[in-house]
N, C-alpha and C positions, 0 to 999 in steps of 0.2 A: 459694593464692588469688590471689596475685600474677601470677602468669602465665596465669590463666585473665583475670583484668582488662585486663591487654596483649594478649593473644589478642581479648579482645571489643571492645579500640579499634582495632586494626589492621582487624580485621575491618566496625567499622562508617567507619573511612578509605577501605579499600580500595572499600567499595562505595559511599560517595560521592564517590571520582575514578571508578569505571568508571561511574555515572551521568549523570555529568557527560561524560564522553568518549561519551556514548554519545547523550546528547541531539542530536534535531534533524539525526540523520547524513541524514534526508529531509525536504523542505521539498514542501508539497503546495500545488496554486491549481488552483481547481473555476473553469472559465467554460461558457457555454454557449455555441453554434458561432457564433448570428445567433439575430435574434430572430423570435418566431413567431408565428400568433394559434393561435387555437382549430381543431384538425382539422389541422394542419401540423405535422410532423414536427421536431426538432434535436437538433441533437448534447448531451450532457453531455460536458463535455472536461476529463480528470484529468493533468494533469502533474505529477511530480515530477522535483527535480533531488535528485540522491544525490552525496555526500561522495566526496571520491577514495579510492580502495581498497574501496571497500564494492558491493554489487549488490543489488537488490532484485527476490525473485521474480517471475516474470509472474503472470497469474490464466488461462494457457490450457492449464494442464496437470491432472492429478489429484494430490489431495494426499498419497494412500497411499503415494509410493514414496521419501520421505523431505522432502525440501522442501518448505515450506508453500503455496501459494499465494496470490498476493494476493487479497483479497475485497473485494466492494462489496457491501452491503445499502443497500437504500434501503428508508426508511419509508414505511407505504401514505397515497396519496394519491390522490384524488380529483377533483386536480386538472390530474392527466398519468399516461399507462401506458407502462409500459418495451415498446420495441418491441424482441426479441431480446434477446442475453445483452449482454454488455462486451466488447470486444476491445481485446486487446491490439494495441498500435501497432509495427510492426517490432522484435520481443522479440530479442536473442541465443537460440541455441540447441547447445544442448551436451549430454554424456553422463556422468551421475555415477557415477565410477568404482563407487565401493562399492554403490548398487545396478544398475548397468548398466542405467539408464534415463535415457532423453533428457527435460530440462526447458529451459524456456524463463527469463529472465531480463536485464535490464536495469544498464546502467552508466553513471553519468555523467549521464543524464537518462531518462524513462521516459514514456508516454503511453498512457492507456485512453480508450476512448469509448463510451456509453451512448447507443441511439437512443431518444430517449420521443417519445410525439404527447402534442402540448400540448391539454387538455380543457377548459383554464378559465386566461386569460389572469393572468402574474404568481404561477402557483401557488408557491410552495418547494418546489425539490427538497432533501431533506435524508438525511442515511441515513450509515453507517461506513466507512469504509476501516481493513481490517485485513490486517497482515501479515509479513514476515520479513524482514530486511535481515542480511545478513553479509558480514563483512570478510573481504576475499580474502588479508589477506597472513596474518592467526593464526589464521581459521575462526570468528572467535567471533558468534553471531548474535543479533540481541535482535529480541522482536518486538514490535510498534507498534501502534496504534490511532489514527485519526485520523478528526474530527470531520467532515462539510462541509455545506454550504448554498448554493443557488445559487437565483434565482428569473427 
């Protein structure tokens, strides 16, 4: 009974330093490019800066072939429509060995951009940012969720 008690504190130590180490490895800032009235187009502009050692997937690859990629959902509004998909902003691109497919992916700082036309001046854009961060030097990858709002 004893060693299953030590087993169940190391166990919940261990996973509150790897939470901890693992928090915040990306920092996210939603702006928008310039501002717009009604019928005028701009940018949604997603930066993150990512921690040393670690990469965070693109979102212009498919997710079938092992790596996740990153996602944007945005909530329906009626006060702007997404014009095209998101693009990623000069992504790295490479070939992952194990499944001998090429993905796209980011280091050190990262950049997406969403075109909406603005329908109704000062709408909120709000919606998720989801996706996969892993560390280059152990492999270990956690994945993240992130809130935004921008008007």
């Amino acid at each position: 009974m004893k060693t299953i008690k030590i087993l169940l504190f190391l166990t919940l130590i261990s996973s509150a330093v790897f939470s901890q180490e693992t928090k915040n490895i990306s920092q996210w800032k939603v702006a928008v490019s310039n501002t717009a009235k009604p019928g005028q187009e701009v940018d949604v502009v997603f930066s993150a800066t990512i921690d040393k050692d670690w990469k965070l997937y693109s979102s212009d690859f498919k997710g079938d072939i092992g790596p996740l990629p990153t996602e944007f959902k945005f909530e329906d509004n009626k006060g702007y429509q997404l014009v095209g998909k998101i693009a990623a902003i000069d992504p790295l691109k490479t070939v992952d060995p194990t499944w001998d497919v090429a993905y796209t992916y980011f280091l050190e700082k990262a950049e997406f951009r969403q075109k909406i036309k603005v329908v109704k001046q000062n709408a909120p854009v709000r919606g998720t940012i989801k996706g996969l961060l892993c560390n280059n030097k152990d492999g270990i990858c956690v994945p993240f969720q992130e809130t935004f709002q921008v008007n």
